[in-house]
C-alpha positions, 0 to 999 in steps of 0.5 A: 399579239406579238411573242415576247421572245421574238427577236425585234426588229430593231436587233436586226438593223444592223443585218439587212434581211435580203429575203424577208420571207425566207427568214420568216419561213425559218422562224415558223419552222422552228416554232412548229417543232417548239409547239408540236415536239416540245422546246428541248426537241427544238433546242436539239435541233437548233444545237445541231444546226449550229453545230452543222455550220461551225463544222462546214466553216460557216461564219458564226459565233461559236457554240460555246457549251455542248451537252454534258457528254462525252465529246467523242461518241463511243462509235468513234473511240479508238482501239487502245493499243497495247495490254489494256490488262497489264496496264491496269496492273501496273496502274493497280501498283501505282496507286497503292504505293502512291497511298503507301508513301504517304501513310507511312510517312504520316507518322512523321507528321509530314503530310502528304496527298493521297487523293488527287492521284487517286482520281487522275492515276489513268490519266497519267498513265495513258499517256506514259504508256502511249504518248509522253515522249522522253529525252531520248526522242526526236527533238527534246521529248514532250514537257510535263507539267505534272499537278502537284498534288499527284506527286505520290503516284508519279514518285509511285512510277519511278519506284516501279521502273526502279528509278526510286527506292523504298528508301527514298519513298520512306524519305518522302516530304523529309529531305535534310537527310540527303536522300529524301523526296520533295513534297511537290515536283520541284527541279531544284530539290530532284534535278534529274526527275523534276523539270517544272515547279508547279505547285504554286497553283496557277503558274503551271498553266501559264508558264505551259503556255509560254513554253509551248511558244518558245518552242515555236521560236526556238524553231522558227529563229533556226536554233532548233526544230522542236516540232516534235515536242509536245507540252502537257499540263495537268491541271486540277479544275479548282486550280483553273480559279486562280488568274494566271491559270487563263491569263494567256489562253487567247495567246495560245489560241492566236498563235496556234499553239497546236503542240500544247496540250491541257489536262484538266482534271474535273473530280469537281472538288477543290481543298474545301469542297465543291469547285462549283457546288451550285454549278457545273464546272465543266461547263463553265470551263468548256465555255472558257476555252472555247471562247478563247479559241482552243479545241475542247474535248470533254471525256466526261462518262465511263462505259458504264453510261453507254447502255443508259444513253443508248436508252434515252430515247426523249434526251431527258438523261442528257437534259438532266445531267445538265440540269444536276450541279456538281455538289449533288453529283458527289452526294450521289457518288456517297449515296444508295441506289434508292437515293438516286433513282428518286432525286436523280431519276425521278425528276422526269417521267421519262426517266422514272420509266428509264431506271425501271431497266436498271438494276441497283447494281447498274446504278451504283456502277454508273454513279459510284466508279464509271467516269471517263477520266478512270477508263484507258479507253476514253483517255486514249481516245482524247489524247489521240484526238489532242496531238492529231488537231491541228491550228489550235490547243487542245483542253481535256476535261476530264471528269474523276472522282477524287479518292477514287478506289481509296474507299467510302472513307475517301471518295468524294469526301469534302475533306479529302485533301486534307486526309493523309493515311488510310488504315490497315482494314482499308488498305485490305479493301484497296488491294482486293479491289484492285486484285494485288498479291500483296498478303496479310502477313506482309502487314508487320507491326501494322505497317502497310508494305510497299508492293513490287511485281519484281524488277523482272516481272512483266509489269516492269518489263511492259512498263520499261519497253513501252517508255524506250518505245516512246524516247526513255523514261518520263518525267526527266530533267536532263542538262545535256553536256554544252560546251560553255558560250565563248566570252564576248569581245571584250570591246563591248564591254571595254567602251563604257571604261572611258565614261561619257564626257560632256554627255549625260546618260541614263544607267538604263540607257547605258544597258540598252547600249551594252545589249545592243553591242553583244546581240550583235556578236558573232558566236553568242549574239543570236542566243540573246532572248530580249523580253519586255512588256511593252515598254520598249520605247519607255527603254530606248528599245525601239531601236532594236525593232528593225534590227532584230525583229519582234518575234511573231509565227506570222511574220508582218500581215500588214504595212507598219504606219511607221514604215518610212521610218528608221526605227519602225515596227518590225515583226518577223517570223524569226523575229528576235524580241518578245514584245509580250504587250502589257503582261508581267507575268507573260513576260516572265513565263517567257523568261522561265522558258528561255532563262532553262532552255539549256536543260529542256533542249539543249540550247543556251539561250540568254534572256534578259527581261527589263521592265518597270522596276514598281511593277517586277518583284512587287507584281510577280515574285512568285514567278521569280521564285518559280525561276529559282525553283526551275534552276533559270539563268538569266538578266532580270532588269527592273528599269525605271529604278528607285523611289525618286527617279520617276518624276511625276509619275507617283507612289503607283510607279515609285519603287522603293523596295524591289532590292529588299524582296530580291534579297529573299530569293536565294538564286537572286543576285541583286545589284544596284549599279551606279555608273555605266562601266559598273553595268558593263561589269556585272553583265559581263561577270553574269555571262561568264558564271551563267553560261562560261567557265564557272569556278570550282564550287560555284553556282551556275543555277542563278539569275542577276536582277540589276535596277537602272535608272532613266535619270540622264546624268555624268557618266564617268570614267572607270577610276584606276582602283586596284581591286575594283572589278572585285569590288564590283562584283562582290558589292562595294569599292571605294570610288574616291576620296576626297583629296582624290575628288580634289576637294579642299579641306584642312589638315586633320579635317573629320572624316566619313564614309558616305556609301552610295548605290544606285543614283543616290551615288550622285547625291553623295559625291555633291554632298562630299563637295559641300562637306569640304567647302562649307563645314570642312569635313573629309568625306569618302565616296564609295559604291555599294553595287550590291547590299545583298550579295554582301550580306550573303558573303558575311552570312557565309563567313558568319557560317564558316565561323560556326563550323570553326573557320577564320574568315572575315566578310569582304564588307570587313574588309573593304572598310578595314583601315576607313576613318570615321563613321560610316553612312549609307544612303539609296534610293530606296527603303533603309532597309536595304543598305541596313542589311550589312550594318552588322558587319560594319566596324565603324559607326553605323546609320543610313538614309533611305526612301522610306514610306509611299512614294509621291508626284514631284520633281525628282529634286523634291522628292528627294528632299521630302524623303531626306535623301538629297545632298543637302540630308546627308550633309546634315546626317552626316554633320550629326554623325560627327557631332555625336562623336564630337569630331564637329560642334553640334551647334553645326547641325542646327546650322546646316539643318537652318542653312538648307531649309530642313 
C-alpha cells in the first residue's frame, strides 16, 4: 500500500536521484525513528540535520521557524560585565519614575503610557550601559530609534543622569508653557534629546532601515567613515502589523546592512489585546525575518525556565510551549499555580510527571515574571550576538510582559495601554518590589514622589561613567557647529534668464538640467543625494547614470545590456544616485536620512527626491510630516505635475491636489513655478536659507516641495521686473501687462487680473491675446509661484495684527493699485488658489481642476475641467459683466462662440 505522505515521484523530476538506493536507505531510516521513538523524535532529528546543513553552507532552503526557546543556550551566555546589582537599582529608579511622571500627570488628564516601558525597562537599559554609543564617539555614535510609547522611562533616565528635571517631568504631555515634554520622541519639540520620530508606528522601522544604508553611502562615497555606528530600533511586536514595518527588510538583508539592529519587543499584546491571540507572534516574526534574510535571535525564557528545560528529558515542555497560543500565555501570567499545572502541564503525561518536581512557588515564578527580555543577562547575550554577526541584520525577539512590576492590576492586562496611573497602595507594592528607599511619609496629600538616589550616589556615578565609557549620553540630537555651503557659481543659475528661443522645454526638464550643472560643482557638488523611484527615464534622468553612478555597496557584477551606449546603466560602489525601484516610501525614508545628515553626522547633505507628483503627498505624507517632525532640509520635486498635463494617463495618474495637502505641513514650502528661470530661483533661494547664510529669525529646519510638468512649452526670458526675485520667492509677481504683451486694445479698455501658476500660466497668456483681439478687455498676467507661502505671509500679518502690529500681506501689496477684478486659475483643485482670496482687495474668483481626473488629450481635458483659454475668457467676461464693465450679452456670446 503506497503512504500517502510520501513524496511522489513525480515532485522529484525536476532533481534527478544519482543514487536511488542511497535516497532510499535515508527515508527508511527516518521511517524507523518515526515508528520506534515517535514522530516528535523523528522531527527532532530532521530539525537538527536541517540545522547541520545550514551551518556548514549546504545549500538548502532555509529553516525558517526554530523551537520556542532561547536561540543562545545558556551554556553559551556571556558574562555581564560590570554591576549587575547597581544596574538593577538603576533600572528600579527608572521605572518608578517613569510610572510617577504619568500619574501625576493623569490629573491634567493628559495621558500618558505606563506599560510599554514596564515591559522593555532591561532592554533599554542594557544597552545604555553596555552598547549604545554617543555622540562623543568614534564617527557619530549609534542611532536610536526609541518606541514611542516607552517615552516615560527614557524621559526617567535623563532625569536620573540629571539631564531633565522634576519640573520638566511634571510638564510631561504639556508644552505650551515653554518647559514641558512632548508625548512621544519627537526631534522638532526636544531638539537636544530626541533625533528620530517614531510614533507614527511602522516608520521607525523602515526609516531605521534606510539610515542603516546611508550610512553605508555616506561611507562608501568618501564623505565619511560611519562604520563605527550602529542603528538600533525598538519596536513593539503589534507594531510589526503595520506594511511599512517589513517593507524593506529584503533591502536590509541584500545589502548586508550588518550595522543594523531590531529590537523587537514580544509582550504579545497590542493597544486592544492579544497581537496573535489564536498564534504565536514570535513565531511568525522568526519566520519573516528569517525568510527576508536577516540573522534571528529569539531571547524568549527567563533563568527561571533553565531548571524546567533541563528537566524535559522527552521534548514534551518544548512541544508544548509551541503548541500554547499567545492569548493563554498572558491568561496564565493572571492565573494561580493550580491553573497552570492542569491546562498547562496537563496537557501531556510527561509533563504531569514534570510539575510533580515544581513547586507553586516555582511555577508562578516561571510564568508570572521569568522572561528574557526582563533579565541583563539574556539581553546582554543578544546584543553582544547582534553587533559580532556580520553579512546580515540582526532582529531580537524578545519576549516581556506588558505591565511588568506594575502589579496584578497591570500585568498582561487587555486594557493596559490604555491605564494611565496606578493608585498609592500600588505604588507601595511597586517600591517594595523593587527595594527603593522611598518612605510613606514621602506620599503628601496622596501624591506619588518622584525617586532620586541623589546627584553624588553611586547610581548616578555608575550611570554617568558607563555612558562617558561608551561616547557621552544617549539618546542625543546634536547639530555640530558646520560652517554653511558656499553658494554655487551663479552661472548655473543665470542660464535659464535668457529662456529657450524657438525650443519648447518641459519645467521637469528645466530642473533636471539645473541639477545636472550644480552636481557638477566643485565646493557642494558631491553633497548632491539625487533619489528617484525608478522614474529616472520617465525624468530625463538617465543621463545622470554614467555620470554620477547608481549607488550599490557591490558596485556592477555584471555587463549592463546597455553598455555600448552613452546613457548606459551604471552602478557603483560610490555611486551617487539612489535609484530605490518602485518604493515611495523607501525613496522618502532615503530623503528622511540624507535631508538631516547635517545633525546625525555632521555632514551636509543635499537630497533632492523627484517623482510622480499623484503618487508623493497622496502616497506618503506621513513620512513628510516624518520629515518636519525630524527638522529635514531638502528638494521634494512632484514631477509629472497637474490634473491635465499627463496625457492619456488618467485619474490614477492626475494629480490635482498635492499643493492643497503640502500646504498642511508647516515645514513645507510649496511652490508651483511656471517657467524655468523661476525654477532656477527657487532652487537657488532653497540652498541659500537651507544650507548658507540664513537671515536673523529665519527657519532653516524647512524642506521646498516645487511641482514641475513634462509638458514641452516656450520657455521665456526673465522679464526686467523690478522686484521680481522677491515676487518669486515670496509667491507672486506681476509678468506683464497687456501693452507690455504688445497686445492691442482700445483706450479705457476694462481691465482683469488673470493670475496663473504652474502651466496654467499658458493658458492665461493666450487668454490675455484673445481678450484683446476678440472682446477688447485689458488683461494682466501674473504668476503665482506660491498659494501657500502667500497665505502663511497674510496668516503671519494677520498674527501681527492681533499683537498690535501694522503689517500688510505681501499679497495686498503686489496687487495695490491692479485695476479690475482678479481671476485666478491652476492646474489643480480651486482650492488651492482660493487659499489667498481673503486677503485679496479686489473682486475675487478662480478656476481649477476640480473632481477626478480622466484619459484624453491634454487640450480636452483642459476644456472639460474648464480651465482652457477659451474658460477663462468666458470667466473672465462674466466677472466684467457683473460689474457692468462688458454686456452681459458678451458672455452667452463667447460661451456659444468657443463650444462651452
Amino acid at each position: 500500500m503506497t503512504d500517502p505522505n510520501a513524496i511522489q515521484p513525480s515532485e522529484l523530476d525536476q532533481l534527478p536521484d544519482r543514487d536511488p538506493e542511497e535516497t532510499a536507505e535515508w527515508q527508511a531510516s527516518l521511517d524507523a525513528v518515526a515508528k520506534a521513538a515517535g514522530p516528535h523524535r523523528a522531527a527532532y532529528l530532521m530539525r537538527r540535520t536541517l540545522e547541520r546543513a545550514e551551518g556548514a553552507g549546504i545549500a538548502l532552503p532555509k529553516l525558517l521557524e526554530t523551537d520556542y526557546v532561547n536561540s543562545i543556550p545558556t551554556s553559551a551566555e556571556p558574562d555581564v560585565p560590570g554591576d549587575e546589582a547597581m544596574e538593577q537599582r538603576i533600572t528600579a529608579w527608572n521605572r518608578w519614575n517613569a510610572a510617577a511622571m504619568v500619574t501625576r500627570g493623569s490629573k491634567y488628564g493628559v495621558g500618558g503610557h505606563i506599560a510599554t516601558f514596564a515591559s522593555a525597562a532591561w532592554l533599554y537599559e542594557t544597552g545604555f550601559n553596555h552598547f549604545f554609543k554617543g555622540k562623543e564617539a568614534d564617527g557619530s555614535g549609534d542611532q536610536l530609534y526609541i518606541q514611542g510609547h516607552a517615552s516615560p522611562g527614557i524621559y526617567a533616565r535623563a532625569f536620573l543622569d540629571g539631564r531633565l528635571s522634576e519640573e520638566q517631568l511634571d510638564n510631561f504631555r504639556r508644552e505650551a508653557g515653554g518647559n514641558g515634554l512632548p508625548s512621544y520622541p519627537h526631534p522638532r519639540r526636544l531638539p537636544w534629546l530626541w533625533e528620530f520620530p517614531t510614533v507614527s508606528m511602522g516608520l521607525g522601522p523602515l526609516s531605521a532601515i534606510y539610515q542603516a544604508r546611508f550610512n553605508r553611502y555616506l561611507t562608501n562615497r568618501g564623505i565619511k567613515d560611519t562604520s563605527a555606528s550602529h542603528v538600533w530600533a525598538f519596536l513593539g511586536d503589534g507594531e510589526m502589523d503595520e506594511p511599512e514595518s517589513t517593507a524593506a527588510l529584503a533591502l536590509a538583508a541584500r545589502e548586508e546592512l550588518d550595522n543594523l539592529t531590531f529590537v523587537i519587543n514580544c509582550n504579545l499584546q497590542r493597544l486592544d489585546g492579544p497581537v496573535r491571540a489564536n498564534f504565536k507572534i514570535v513565531q511568525e516574526l522568526e519566520a519573516q525575518f528569517r525568510g527576508a534574510g536577516w540573522n534571528v535571535i529569539k531571547t524568549l525564557w527567563g533563568t527561571a525556565w533553565d531548571e524546567l528545560f533541563q528537566l524535559d528529558t522527552t521534548g514534551a515542555l518544548v512541544r508544548r510551549l509551541r503548541q500554547v497560543p499567545d492569548a493563554q500565555i498572558q491568561t496564565y501570567q493572571t492565573r494561580d499555580a493550580a491553573y497552570i499545572r492542569q491546562d498547562f502541564f496537563g496537557a501531556d503525561p510527561a509533563l504531569v510527571e514534570l510539575a510533580k518536581l515544581l513547586s507553586d512557588d516555582k511555577i508562578l515564578e516561571c510564568f508570572h515574571f521569568s522572561r528574557g527580555g526582563h533579565e541583563a543577562r539574556k539581553v546582554y547575550a543578544a546584543y553582544k550576538a547582534a553587533v559580532e554577526h556580520k553579512g546580515a541584520p540582526t532582529v531580537i525577539l524578545a519576549q516581556t510582559v506588558k505591565g511588568h512590576t506594575l502589579g496584578e492590576g497591570f500585568a498582561s492586562k487587555n486594557a493596559n495601554h490604555q491605564m494611565k496611573k496606578l493608585s498609592v497602595d500600588e505604588f507601595k507594592n511597586m517600591r517594595d518590589l523593587l527595594g527603593l528607599p522611598i518612605k510613606d511619609s514621602d506620599f503628601v496629600d496622596g501624591v506619588v514622589p518622584y525617586g532620586h538616589p541623589g546627584a553624588d550616589s553611586p547610581e548616578v556615578r555608575y550611570l554617568q561613567e558607563r555612558r562617558a565609557a561608551l561616547g557621552g549620553p544617549a539618546p542625543a540630537r546634536r547639530v555640530h557647529p558646520v560652517a554653511p555651503l558656499p553658494a554655487p557659481a551663479e552661472k548655473a543659475f543665470a542660464s535659464f534668464d535668457k529662456g529657450s528661443g524657438s525650443q519648447n522645454v518641459a519645467t521637469t526638464m528645466a530642473f533636471v538640467r539645473l541639477v545636472k550643472d550644480l552636481v557638477r560643482d566643485k565646493e557642494t557638488g558631491k553633497r548632491w543625494v539625487p533619489i528617484v523611484p525608478d522614474e529616472a527615464r520617465t525624468f530625463g534622468m538617465e543621463s545622470l547614470f554614467p555620470s554620477l553612478g547608481i549607488y550599490s555597496p557591490k558596485g556592477q557584477t555584471y555587463e549592463p545590456v546597455d553598455r555600448d551606449q552613452l546613457m548606459y546603466y551604471k552602478e557603483a560602489k560610490n555611486g551617487q544616485i539612489l535609484n530605490e525601484g518602485i518604493t515611495e516610501a523607501g525613496s522618502m525614508a532615503d530623503f528622511i536620512a540624507a535631508s538631516t545628515s547635517y545633525a546625525t553626522h555632521g555632514e551636509t547633505m543635499i537630497p533632492f527626491y523627484i517623482f510622480y507628483s499623484m503618487f508623493g503627498w497622496q502616497r506618503t505624507a506621513d513620512q513628510m510630516w516624518q520629515l518636519g517632525d525630524q527638522l529635514g532640509r531638502g528638494f521634494l520635486v512632484g514631477a509629472t505635475a497637474g490634473r491635465t498635463t499627463l496625457t492619456g494617463e488618467g485619474l490614477q495618474h492626475a494629480d490635482g491636489h498635492s499643493p492643497v495637502i503640502a500646504a498642511t505641513n508647516p515645514a513645507a514650502l510649496t511652490y508651483d513655478p511656471a517657467f524655468a528661470y523661476e525654477v532656477a530661483a527657487i532652487v537657488k533661494e532653497g540652498l541659500r536659507r537651507m544650507y548658507g547664510e540664513a537671515a536673523p529669525g529665519e527657519d532653516q529646519d524647512v524642506f521646498y516641495y516645487l511641482t514641475v510638468y513634462n509638458e514641452p512649452l516656450p520657455q521665456p526670458a526673465k522679464p526686467s521686473v523690478a522686484g521680481i526675485d522677491e515676487g518669486i520667492v515670496k509667491g507672486l509677481y506681476r509678468f506683464n501687462t497687456a501693452e507690455s504683451a504688445g497686445v492691442t486694445v482700445p483706450a479705457n479698455a476694462p481691465r482683469i487680473q488673470l493670475l496663473g501658476s504652474g502651466t496654467a500660466i499658458h493658458w492665461a497668456l493666450k487668454a490675455q491675446q484673445l481678450l484683446a483681439d476678440e472682446w477688447g478687455v485689458a488683461a494682466d498676467v501674473w504668476s503665482a509661484t506660491s498659494w501657500s507661502e502667500l497665505r502663511r505671509d497674510a496668516l503671519e500679518a494677520d498674527e501681527a495684527g492681533l499683537r498690535g502690529e501694522e503689517r500688510v500681506p505681501f499679497v495686498r501689496q503686489a496687487l495695490q493699485g491692479a485695476e479690475g477684478p482678479v481671476l485666478a486659475v491652476s492646474d489643480y483643485m480651486r482650492q488651492v488658489p482660493d487659499q489667498i482670496a481673503q486677503w485679496v482687495e479686489q473682486d475675487w474668483s478662480s478656476l481649477g481642476a476640480d473632481g477626478f481626473g480622466l484619459s484624453d488629450t491634454r487640450e480636452a481635458a483642459r476644456r472639460h475641467f474648464g480651465v482652457d483659454a477659451e474658460s477663462i475668457v468666458v470667466a473672465a467676461l462674466a466677472q466684467l459683466a457683473k460689474r457692468g464693465e462688458v454686456k452681459a450679452a458678451s458672455v452667452k456670446e463667447a460661451r456659444e462662440k468657443y463650444g462651452l
